[in-house]
C-alpha positions in Angstrom: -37.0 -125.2 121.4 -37.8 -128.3 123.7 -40.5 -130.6 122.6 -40.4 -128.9 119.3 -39.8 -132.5 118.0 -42.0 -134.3 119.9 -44.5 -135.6 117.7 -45.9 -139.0 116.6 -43.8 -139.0 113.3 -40.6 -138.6 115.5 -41.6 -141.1 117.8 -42.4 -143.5 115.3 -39.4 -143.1 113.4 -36.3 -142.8 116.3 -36.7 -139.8 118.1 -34.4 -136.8 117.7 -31.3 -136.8 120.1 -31.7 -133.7 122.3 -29.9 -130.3 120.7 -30.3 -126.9 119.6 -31.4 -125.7 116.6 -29.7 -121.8 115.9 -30.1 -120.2 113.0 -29.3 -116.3 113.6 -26.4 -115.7 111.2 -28.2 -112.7 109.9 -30.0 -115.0 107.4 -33.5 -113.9 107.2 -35.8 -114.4 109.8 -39.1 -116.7 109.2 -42.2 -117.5 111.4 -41.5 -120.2 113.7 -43.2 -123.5 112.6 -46.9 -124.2 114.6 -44.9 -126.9 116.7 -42.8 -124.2 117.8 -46.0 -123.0 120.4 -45.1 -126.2 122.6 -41.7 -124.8 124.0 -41.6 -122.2 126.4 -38.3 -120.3 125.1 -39.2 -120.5 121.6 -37.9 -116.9 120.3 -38.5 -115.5 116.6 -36.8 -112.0 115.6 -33.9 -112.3 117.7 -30.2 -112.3 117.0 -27.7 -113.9 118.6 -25.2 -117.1 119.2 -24.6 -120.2 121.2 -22.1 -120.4 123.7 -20.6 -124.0 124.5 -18.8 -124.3 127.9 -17.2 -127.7 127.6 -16.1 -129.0 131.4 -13.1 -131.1 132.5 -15.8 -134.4 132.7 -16.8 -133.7 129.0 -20.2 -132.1 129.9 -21.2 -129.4 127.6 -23.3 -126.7 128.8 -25.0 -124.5 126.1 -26.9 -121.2 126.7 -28.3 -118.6 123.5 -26.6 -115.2 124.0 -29.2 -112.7 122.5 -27.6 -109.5 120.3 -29.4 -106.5 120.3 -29.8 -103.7 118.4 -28.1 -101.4 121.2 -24.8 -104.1 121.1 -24.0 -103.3 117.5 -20.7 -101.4 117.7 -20.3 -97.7 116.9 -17.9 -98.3 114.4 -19.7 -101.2 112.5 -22.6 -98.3 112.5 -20.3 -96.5 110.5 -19.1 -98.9 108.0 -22.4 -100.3 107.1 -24.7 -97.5 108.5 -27.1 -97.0 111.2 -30.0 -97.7 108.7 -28.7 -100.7 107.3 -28.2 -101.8 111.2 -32.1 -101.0 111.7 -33.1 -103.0 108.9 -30.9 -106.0 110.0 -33.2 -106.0 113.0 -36.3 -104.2 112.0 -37.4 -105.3 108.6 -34.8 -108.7 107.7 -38.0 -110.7 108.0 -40.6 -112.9 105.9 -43.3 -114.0 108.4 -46.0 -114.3 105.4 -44.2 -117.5 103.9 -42.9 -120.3 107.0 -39.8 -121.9 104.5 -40.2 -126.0 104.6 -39.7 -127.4 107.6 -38.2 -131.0 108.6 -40.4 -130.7 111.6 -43.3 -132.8 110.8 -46.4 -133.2 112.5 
C-alpha cells in the first residue's frame, strides 16, 4: 500500500524504506487501518502471495498474485472440504475490531 506510511510521525522519525507489507497466510483477515484509504491498490479480503523476480543487475521486481476461491484445487476440496474452503474465503474475517497497528497517524 503506497503512502500507507506517509505521515508526520514517519517523517519526523526516519521514514520507512519502500516495501510491501503481505499478510495473507490464511491468518484472519482485519479491516485495513484508515491510512490504508490513501493508496490506490489497497485490497482487504483477498488471498494470495508475493512473487519476487530477482534480475542479473540485482533489481528485484515484486507483484501480489491474488488466489481465488475458484484456484483452490479439487483435491484440497476434498481433504479439507468445500465448506471449510468457503469459509476460508467467505467468513475468515473480523472487520468489527482493526488489531493494533504500527501505522501511526
Amino acid at each position: 500500500m503506497s503512502g500507507i506510511f506517509d505521515s508526520d510521525y514517519w517523517r519526523a522519525n526516519g521514514g520507512v524504506l519502500p516495501g510491501w507489507i503481505v499478510g495473507t497466510a490464511g491468518a484472519m483477515r482485519y479491516a485495513l487501518p484508515p491510512l490504508a484509504a490513501r493508496a490506490q491498490e489497497a485490497q482487504t479480503k483477498i488471498y494470495g502471495y508475493l512473487l519476487a523476480k530477482v534480475h542479473a543487475n540485482g533489481t528485484i521486481d515484486f507483484q501480489f498474485q491474488e488466489i481465488k476461491e475458484k484456484d483452490i484445487p479439487d483435491a484440497t476440496r476434498q481433504r479439507y472440504t468445500p465448506d471449510f474452503v468457503g469459509f476460508c474465503f467467505d467468513k475468515n474475517t473480523n472487520f468489527g475490531n482493526t488489531p493494533p497497528s504500527a501505522v501511526h497517524p
